[in-house]
C-alpha positions as CSV (number, residue, x, y, z in Angstrom):
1,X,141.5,49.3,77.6
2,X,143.4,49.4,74.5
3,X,143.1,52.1,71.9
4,X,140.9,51.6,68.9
5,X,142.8,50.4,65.9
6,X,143.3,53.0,63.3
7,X,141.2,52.2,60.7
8,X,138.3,51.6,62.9
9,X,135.2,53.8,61.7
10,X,132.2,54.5,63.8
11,X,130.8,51.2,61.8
12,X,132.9,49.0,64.6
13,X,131.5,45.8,63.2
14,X,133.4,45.9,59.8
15,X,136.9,45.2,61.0
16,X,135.4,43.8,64.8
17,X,136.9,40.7,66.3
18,X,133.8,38.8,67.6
19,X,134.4,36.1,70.4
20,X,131.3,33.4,70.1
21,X,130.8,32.3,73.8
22,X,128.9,28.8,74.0
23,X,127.5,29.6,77.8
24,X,127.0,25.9,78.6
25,X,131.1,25.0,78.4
26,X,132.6,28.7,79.2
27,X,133.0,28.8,82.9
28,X,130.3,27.0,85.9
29,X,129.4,30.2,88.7
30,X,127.7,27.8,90.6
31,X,129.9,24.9,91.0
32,X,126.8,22.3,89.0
33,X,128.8,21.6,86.1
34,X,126.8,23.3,83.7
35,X,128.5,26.9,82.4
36,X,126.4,29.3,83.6
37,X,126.2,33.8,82.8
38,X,128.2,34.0,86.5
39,X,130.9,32.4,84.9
40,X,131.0,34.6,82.4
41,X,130.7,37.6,84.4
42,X,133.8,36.4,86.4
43,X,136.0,35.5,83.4
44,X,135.3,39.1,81.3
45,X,139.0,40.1,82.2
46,X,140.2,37.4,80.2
47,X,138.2,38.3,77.4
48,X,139.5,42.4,77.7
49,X,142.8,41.1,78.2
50,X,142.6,38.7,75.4
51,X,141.9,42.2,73.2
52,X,138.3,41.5,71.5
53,X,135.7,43.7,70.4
54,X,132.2,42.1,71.1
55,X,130.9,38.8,72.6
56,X,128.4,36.6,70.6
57,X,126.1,34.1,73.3
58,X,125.0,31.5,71.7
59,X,121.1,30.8,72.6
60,X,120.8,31.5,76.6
61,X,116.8,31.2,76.8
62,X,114.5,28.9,78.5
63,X,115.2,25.6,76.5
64,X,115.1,21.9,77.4
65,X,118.4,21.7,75.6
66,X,117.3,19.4,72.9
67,X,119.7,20.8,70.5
68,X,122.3,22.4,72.9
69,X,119.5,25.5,73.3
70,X,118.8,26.4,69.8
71,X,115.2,24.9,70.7
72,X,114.4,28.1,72.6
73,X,111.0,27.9,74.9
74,X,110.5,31.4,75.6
75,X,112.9,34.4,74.3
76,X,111.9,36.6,77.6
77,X,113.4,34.2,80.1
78,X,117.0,33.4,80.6
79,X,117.2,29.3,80.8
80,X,117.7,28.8,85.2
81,X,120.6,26.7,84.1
82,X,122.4,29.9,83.1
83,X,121.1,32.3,85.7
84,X,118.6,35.3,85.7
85,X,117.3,37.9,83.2
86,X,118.8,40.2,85.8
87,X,122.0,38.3,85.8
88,X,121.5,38.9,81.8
89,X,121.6,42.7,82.2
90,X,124.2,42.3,84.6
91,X,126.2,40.7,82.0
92,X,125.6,43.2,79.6
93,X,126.4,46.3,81.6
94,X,129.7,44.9,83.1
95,X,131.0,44.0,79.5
96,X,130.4,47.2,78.5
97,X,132.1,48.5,81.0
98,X,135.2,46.4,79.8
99,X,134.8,47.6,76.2
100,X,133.0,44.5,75.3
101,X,130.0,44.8,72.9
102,X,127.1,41.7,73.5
103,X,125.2,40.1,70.8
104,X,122.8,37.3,71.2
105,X,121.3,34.9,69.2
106,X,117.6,34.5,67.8
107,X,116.4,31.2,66.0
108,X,113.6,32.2,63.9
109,X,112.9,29.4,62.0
110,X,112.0,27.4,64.9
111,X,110.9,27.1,68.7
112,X,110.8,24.5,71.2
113,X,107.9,22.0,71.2
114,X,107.8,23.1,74.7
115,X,107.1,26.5,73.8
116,X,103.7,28.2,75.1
117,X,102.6,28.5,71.4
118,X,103.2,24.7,69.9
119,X,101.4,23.7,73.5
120,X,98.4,25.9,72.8
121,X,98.6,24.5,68.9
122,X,98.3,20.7,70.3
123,X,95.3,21.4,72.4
124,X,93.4,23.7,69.7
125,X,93.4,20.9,67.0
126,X,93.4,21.0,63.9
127,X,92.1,24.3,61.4
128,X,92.6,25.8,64.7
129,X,94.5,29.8,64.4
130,X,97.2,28.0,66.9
131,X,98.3,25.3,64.8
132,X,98.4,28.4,61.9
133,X,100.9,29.5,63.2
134,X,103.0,26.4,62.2
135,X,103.2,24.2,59.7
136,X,100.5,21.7,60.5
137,X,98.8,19.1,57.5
138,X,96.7,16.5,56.6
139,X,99.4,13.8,55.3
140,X,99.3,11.4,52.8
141,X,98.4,8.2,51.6
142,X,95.2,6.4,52.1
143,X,94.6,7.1,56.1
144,X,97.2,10.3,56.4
145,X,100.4,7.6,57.3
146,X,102.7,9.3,54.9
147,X,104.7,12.5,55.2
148,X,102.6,15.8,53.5
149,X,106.4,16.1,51.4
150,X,109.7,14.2,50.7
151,X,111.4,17.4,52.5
152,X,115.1,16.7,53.7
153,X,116.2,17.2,57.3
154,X,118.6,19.6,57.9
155,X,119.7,16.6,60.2
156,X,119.4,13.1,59.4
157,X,116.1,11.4,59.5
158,X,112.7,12.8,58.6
159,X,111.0,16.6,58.8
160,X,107.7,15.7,59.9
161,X,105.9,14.4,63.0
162,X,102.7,12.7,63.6
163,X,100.7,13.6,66.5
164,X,97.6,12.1,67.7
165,X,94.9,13.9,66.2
166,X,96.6,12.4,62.2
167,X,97.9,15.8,61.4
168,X,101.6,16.3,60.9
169,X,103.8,18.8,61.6
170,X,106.7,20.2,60.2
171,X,110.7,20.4,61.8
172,X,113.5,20.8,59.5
173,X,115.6,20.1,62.3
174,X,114.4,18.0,65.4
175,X,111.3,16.7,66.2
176,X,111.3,19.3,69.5
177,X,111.9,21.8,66.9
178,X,109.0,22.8,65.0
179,X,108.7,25.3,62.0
180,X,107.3,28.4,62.2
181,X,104.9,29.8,60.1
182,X,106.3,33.3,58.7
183,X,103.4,33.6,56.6
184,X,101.6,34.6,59.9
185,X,101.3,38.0,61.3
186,X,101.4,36.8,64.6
187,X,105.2,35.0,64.3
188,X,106.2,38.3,62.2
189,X,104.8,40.7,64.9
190,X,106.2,38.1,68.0
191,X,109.9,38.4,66.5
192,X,110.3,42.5,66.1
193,X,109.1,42.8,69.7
194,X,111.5,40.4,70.9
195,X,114.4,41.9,69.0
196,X,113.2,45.5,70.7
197,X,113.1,43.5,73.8
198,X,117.1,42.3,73.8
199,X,117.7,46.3,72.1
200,X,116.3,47.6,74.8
201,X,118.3,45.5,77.0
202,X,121.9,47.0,75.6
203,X,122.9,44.6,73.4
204,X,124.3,45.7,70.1
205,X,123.6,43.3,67.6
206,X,122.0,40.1,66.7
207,X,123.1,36.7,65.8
208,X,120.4,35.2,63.3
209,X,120.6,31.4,62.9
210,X,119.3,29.5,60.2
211,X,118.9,33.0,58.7
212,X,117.4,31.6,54.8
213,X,115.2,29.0,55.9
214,X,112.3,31.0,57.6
215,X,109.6,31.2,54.5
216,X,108.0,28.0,52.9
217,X,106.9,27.1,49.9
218,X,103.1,27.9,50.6
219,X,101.8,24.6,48.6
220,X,105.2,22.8,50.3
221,X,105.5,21.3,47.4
222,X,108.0,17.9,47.0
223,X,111.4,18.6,47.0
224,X,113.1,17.9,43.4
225,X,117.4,18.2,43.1
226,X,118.5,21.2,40.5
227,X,115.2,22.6,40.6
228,X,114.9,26.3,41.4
229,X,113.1,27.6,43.6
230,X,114.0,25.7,46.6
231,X,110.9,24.9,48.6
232,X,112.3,26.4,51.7
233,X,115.8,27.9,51.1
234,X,115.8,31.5,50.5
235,X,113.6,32.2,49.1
236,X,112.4,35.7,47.9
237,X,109.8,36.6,50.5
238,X,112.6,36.2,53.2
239,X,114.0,39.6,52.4
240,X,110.3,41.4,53.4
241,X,111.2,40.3,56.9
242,X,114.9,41.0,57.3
243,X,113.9,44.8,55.5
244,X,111.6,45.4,58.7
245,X,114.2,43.9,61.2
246,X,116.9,45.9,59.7
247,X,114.6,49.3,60.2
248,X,114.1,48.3,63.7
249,X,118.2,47.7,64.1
250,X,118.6,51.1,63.1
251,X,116.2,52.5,65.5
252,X,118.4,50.9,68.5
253,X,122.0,51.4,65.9
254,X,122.2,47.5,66.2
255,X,123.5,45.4,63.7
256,X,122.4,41.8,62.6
257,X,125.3,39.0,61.2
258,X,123.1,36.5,59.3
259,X,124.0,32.4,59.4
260,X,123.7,31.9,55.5
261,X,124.6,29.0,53.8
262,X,124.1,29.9,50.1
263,X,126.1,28.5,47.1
264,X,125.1,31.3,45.1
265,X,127.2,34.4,45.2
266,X,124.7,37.0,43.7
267,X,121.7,35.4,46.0
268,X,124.0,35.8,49.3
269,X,124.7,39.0,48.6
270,X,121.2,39.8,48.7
271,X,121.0,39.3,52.6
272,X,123.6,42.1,52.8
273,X,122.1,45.1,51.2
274,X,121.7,48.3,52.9
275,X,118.3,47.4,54.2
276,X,119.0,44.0,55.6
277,X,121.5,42.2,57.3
278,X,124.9,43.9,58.3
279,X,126.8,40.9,57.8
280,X,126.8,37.6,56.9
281,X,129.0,34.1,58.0
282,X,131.9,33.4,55.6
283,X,131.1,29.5,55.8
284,X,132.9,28.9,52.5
285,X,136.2,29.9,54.0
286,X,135.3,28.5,57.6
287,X,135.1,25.0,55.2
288,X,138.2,25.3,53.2
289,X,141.1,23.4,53.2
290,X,144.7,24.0,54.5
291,X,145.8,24.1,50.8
292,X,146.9,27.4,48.6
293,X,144.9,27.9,45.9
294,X,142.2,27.2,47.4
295,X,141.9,29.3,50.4
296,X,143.2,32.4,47.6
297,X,140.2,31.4,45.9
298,X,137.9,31.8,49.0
299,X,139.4,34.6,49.7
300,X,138.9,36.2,46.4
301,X,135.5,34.8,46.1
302,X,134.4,36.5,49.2
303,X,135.2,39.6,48.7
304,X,133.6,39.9,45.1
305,X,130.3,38.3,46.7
306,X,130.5,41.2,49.5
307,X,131.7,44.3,47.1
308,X,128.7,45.0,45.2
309,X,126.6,45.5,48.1
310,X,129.9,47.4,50.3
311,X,129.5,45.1,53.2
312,X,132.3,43.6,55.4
313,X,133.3,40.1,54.4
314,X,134.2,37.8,57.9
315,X,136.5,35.0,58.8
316,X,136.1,32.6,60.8
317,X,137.8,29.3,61.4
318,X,135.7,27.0,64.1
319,X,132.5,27.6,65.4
320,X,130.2,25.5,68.1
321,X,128.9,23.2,65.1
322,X,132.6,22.4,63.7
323,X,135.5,20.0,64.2
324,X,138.0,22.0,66.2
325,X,140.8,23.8,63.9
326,X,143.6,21.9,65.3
327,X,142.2,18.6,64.2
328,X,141.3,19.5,61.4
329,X,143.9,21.0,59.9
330,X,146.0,17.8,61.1
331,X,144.1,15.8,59.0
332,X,144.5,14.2,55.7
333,X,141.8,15.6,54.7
334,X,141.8,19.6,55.8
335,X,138.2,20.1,54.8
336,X,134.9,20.3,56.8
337,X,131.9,18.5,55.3
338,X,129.1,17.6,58.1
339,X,128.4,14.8,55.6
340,X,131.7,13.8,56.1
341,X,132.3,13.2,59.7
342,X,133.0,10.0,61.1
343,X,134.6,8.4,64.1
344,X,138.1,7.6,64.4
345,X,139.4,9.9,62.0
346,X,143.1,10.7,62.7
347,X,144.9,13.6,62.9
348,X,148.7,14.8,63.6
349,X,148.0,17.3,66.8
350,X,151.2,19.5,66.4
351,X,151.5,19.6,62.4
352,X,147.6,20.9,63.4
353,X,148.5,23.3,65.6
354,X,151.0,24.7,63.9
355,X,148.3,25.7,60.9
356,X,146.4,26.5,63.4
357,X,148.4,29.3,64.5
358,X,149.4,30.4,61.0
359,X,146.1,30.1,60.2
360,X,144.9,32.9,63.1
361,X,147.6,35.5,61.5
362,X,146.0,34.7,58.3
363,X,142.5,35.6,59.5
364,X,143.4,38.6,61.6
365,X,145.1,40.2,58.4
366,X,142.1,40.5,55.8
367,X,139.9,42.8,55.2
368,X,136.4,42.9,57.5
369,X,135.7,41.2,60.7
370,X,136.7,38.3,62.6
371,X,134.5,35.6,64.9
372,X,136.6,33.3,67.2
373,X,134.9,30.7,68.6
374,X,135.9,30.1,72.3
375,X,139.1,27.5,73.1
376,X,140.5,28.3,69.2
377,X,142.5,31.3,71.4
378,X,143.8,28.2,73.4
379,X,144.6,25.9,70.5
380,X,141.9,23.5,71.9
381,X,141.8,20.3,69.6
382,X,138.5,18.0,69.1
383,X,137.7,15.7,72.1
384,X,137.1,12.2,72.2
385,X,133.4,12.0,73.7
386,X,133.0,8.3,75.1
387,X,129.3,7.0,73.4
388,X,127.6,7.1,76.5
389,X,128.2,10.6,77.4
390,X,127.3,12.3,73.9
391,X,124.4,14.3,73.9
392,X,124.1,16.0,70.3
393,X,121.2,14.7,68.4
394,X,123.1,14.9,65.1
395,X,124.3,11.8,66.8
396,X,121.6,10.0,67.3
397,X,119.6,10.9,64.4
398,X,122.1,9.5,61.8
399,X,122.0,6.3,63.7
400,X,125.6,6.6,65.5
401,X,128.0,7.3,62.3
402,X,128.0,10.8,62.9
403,X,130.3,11.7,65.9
404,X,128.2,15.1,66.7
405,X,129.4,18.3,67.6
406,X,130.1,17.4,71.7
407,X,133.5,17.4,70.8
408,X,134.1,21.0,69.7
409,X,131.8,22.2,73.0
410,X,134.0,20.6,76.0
411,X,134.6,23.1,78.8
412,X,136.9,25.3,78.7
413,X,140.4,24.8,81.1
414,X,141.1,27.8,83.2
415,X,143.3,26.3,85.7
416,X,145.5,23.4,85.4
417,X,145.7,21.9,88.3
418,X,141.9,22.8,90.2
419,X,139.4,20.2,89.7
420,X,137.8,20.6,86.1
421,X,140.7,22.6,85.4
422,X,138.9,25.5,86.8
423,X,135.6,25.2,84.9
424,X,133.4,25.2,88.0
425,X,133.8,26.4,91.2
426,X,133.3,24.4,94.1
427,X,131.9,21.8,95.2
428,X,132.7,21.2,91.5
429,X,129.9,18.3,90.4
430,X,131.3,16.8,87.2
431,X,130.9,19.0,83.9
432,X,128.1,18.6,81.7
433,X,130.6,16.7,78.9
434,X,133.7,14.5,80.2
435,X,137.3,17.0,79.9
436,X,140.3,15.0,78.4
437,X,143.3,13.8,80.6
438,X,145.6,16.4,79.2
439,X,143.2,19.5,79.1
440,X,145.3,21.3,81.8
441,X,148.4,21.7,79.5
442,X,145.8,23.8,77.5
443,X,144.9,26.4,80.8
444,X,144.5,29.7,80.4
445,X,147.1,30.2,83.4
446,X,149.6,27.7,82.4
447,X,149.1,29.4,78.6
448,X,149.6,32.7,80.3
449,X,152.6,32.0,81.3
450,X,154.5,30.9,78.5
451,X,155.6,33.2,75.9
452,X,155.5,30.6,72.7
453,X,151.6,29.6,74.2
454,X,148.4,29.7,71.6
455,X,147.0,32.2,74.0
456,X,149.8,34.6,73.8
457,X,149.9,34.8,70.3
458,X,146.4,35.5,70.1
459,X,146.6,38.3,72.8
460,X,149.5,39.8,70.7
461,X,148.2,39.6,67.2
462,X,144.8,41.3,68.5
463,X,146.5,44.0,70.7
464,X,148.3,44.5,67.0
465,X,144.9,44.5,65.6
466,X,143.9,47.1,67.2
467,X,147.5,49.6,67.4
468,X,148.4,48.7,63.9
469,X,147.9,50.9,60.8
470,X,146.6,48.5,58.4
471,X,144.6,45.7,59.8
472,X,140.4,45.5,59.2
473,X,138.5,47.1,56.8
474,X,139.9,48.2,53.9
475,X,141.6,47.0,50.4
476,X,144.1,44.1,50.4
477,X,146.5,43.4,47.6
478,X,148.3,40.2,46.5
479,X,152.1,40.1,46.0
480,X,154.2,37.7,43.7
481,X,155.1,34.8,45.7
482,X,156.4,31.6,45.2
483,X,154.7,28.3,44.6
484,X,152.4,27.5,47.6
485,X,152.7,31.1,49.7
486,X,150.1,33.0,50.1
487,X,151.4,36.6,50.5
488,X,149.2,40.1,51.0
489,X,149.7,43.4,51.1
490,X,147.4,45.7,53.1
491,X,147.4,50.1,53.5
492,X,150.5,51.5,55.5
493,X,152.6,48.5,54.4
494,X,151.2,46.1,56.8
495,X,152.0,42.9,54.7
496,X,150.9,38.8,55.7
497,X,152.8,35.9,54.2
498,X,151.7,32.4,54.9
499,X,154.0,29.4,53.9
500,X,151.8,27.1,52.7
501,X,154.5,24.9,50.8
502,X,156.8,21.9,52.0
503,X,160.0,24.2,52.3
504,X,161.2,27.7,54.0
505,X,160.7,30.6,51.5
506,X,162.6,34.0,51.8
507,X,160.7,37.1,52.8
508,X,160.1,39.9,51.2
509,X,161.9,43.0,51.6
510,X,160.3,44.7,55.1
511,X,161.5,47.2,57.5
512,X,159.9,45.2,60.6
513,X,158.4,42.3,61.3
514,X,155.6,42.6,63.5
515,X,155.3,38.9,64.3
516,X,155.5,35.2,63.3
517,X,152.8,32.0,64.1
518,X,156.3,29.9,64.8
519,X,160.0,30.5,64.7
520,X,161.5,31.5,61.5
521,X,164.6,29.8,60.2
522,X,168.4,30.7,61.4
523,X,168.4,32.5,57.9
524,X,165.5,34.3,58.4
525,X,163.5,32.1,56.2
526,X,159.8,31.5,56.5
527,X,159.1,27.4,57.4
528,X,156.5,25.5,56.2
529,X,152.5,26.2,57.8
530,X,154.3,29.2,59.4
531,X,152.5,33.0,58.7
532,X,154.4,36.1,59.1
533,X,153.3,39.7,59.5
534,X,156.1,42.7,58.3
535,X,155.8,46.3,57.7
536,X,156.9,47.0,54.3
């Protein structure tokens, strides 16, 4: 295993490098074209090798997979489409062996409609303690017909279902998603024992989805633009439950990484004070577009939201929700905006990919931690899905104009030329979403193999990471550069500069360069979407 980087500090999550594995498309144990935790067992060299820290599972509970498992049916039980709970501790021991830090993910602002409490809360009816737990009213209009509120989804369509006793019931998500109360003791008191459950279990840290959505407006009260408070984003009660989460973290000396998607610098920093959350997502700078100024304003932006409360900022560039970072950055449009995702859209693959890498020496240089989202270390682009295999309900709930997220969740090519290019093992059935004609020139062996590959870059920018005086936490400092370069210095000299404009710029004056996203000029000049990193 490779030495600890330098400026590593027993706090290993501010300068980690995070790798989110999305168990359904990583690698099929059992041959039944679903990913599954034996798959994962039996690829953990390739995530040692590849030189990260920790490994974040997206949901791997009991679910019926509404909504890709984030509608979890019981947080005790490991879904059979994955495995075992033994197979989970299994997982979680032989990681650790590697070097490799687990963290799972808890969705506490819903359950599945499947789960053991909503079932109890149809049968009990209505003023019934079950249905308290939830978000269960009388609704409107002359019989109950309408909606109890005008809430938005945080999908298309509407946030409340009817069920046949007239009351309604409330899902900011899907309809197999309902809300939780957190107004009740009993979803409070449910939650801290399943976090000491995972704890208990080895796992170092949890993943908390939807993380300022939990409390409600008590009155739920119509929703009205501009006007503050929201009725069911962040507000202030939210922080009494991540203060007695955070006290239980400490206990076990795990850490949380909230998903907060908050506009307002002073309120996000809230979720990162000393007796709450550890971290937080950067989706400000996961949404930003391949242009200059505006990534240095992220970037600045970030780290003043994060300095008053001395917590880690994090990068990330792609996640299991997001257009994959090779399409997107070969777009016209370099952007990400759910709202603004449509079939058809296209993009130049190599001008792409070649951000793409830049963009993954840009990441790995500033200050905090990193998450990399599995298939970004391969250069993966967005897949085609064909209509009648998609499965996401973003689809379907915005009446077909929204492409989904299927095609950012394909699985993953180990082998180029074995059936599913290695995915599953065999028999092989068919994987769960179709794989493009061309994934194998994407394999992890053929990538392995070639010294200019996406995978050996990352392998050698993170083995850098971690030998390197200068890389993770710490201070940065921007340098004079010219017109559309991005250029930053970091302790010990370690300096990045990212070409950004439509020409090759010189370097600065270095003793060393460390290593380049592409080839630099015969002059020794930086080409355009091309990052660099020297020692000064």
């Amino acid at each position: 295993m490779a030495a600890p980087s330098p400026s590593r500090t027993s706090d290993w999550w501010r300068d980690a490098v995070i790798y989110q594995v999305y168990p359904r498309s990583f690698a099929d144990g059992d041959g039944d074209g679903t990913g599954d935790l034996a798959g994962v067992r039996a690829r953990l060299p390739h995530l040692a090798a590849l030189g990260v820290d920790a490994l974040w599972f997206t949901p791997w509970y009991a679910s019926p997979m509404v909504d890709g498992g984030y509608d979890v049916a019981d947080y005790r039980a490991i879904d059979p489409a994955f495995g075992t709970l033994d197979e989970a501790e299994k997982l979680i021991a032989e990681a650790a062996g590697l070097g490799l830090r687990v963290i799972v993910d808890i969705v506490p602002n819903h359950v599945s409609d499947q789960h053991a409490w909503f079932r109890e809360a149809l049968a009990a009816g209505p003023g019934s303690e079950a249905r308290a737990r939830f978000h269960f009213r009388p609704g409107r209009g002359e019989n109950g017909e309408l909606p109890p509120n005008d809430w938005p989804s945080q999908f298309s369509g509407t946030t409340w279902t009817r069920v046949p006793d007239g009351e309604w019931y409330l899902h900011l998500f899907t309809p197999e998603q309902p809300d939780l109360n957190w107004s009740h003791p009993d979803v409070r008191r449910e939650h801290e024992e399943v976090l000491r459950f995972w704890f208990e279990r080895g796992v170092a840290g949890v993943r908390i989805d939807s993380a300022a959505l939990l409390t409600k407006d008590p009155d739920l009260r119509d929703f009205t633009e501009g006007v503050d408070p929201h009725p069911y984003i962040d507000l202030d009660e939210i922080h009494d439950v991540y203060r007695s989460w955070r006290a239980i973290a400490d206990e076990y000396g795990g850490v949380f990484v909230g998903e907060v998607w908050l506009p307002d610098a002073e309120r996000f920093a809230r979720y990162l004070r000393p007796d709450e959350l550890h971290t937080a997502f950067n989706f400000n700078f996961l949404a930003c577009p391949w242009e200059p100024e505006r990534l240095r304003a992220t970037i600045d932006d970030t780290l003043a939201e994060h300095a008053p409360v001395n917590a880690p900022a994090t990068w990330v560039l792609c996640n299991h929700d997001v257009t994959r970072t090779a399409t997107r950055y070969g777009r016209a449009d370099t952007a990400f905006d759910f709202a603004a995702k449509r079939f058809g859209t296209p993009a130049d693959l190599d001008l792409g990919t070649r951000r793409a890498r830049a963009a993954a020496l840009l990441t790995l240089a500033l200050p905090g931690s990193v998450y990399l989202y599995q298939g970004e270390e391969l250069g993966l682009p967005e897949a085609d899905i064909p209509l009648d295999r998609i499965q996401d309900p973003m689809h379907f709930r915005s009446g077909g104009t929204d492409p989904g997220r299927d095609g950012c969740r394909v699985p993953l090519p180990w082998d180029a030329d074995a059936p599913s290019y290695g995915f599953g093992s065999p028999p092989g059935t068919a994987p769960w979403l179709p794989q493009p004609a061309d994934w194998g020139r994407y394999a992890v062996d053929r990538q392995s193999a070639d010294p200019d590959s996406m995978l050996t870059l990352y392998r050698t920018a993170l083995a850098l990471r971690r030998t390197e005086a200068g890389f993770g936490d710490g201070a940065m400092t921007w340098l004079p550069a010219a017109d559309g370069v991005l250029a930053f210095t970091r302790d010990h000299g370690l300096t990045c500069v990212v070409n950004l404009s439509g020409a090759p710029v010189e370097l600065p004056a270095h003793r060393a360069r460390l290593l380049a996203s592409g080839p630099l000029d015969a002059g020794g000049t930086l080409p355009p979407d091309t990052a660099v990193w020297l020692r000064a």
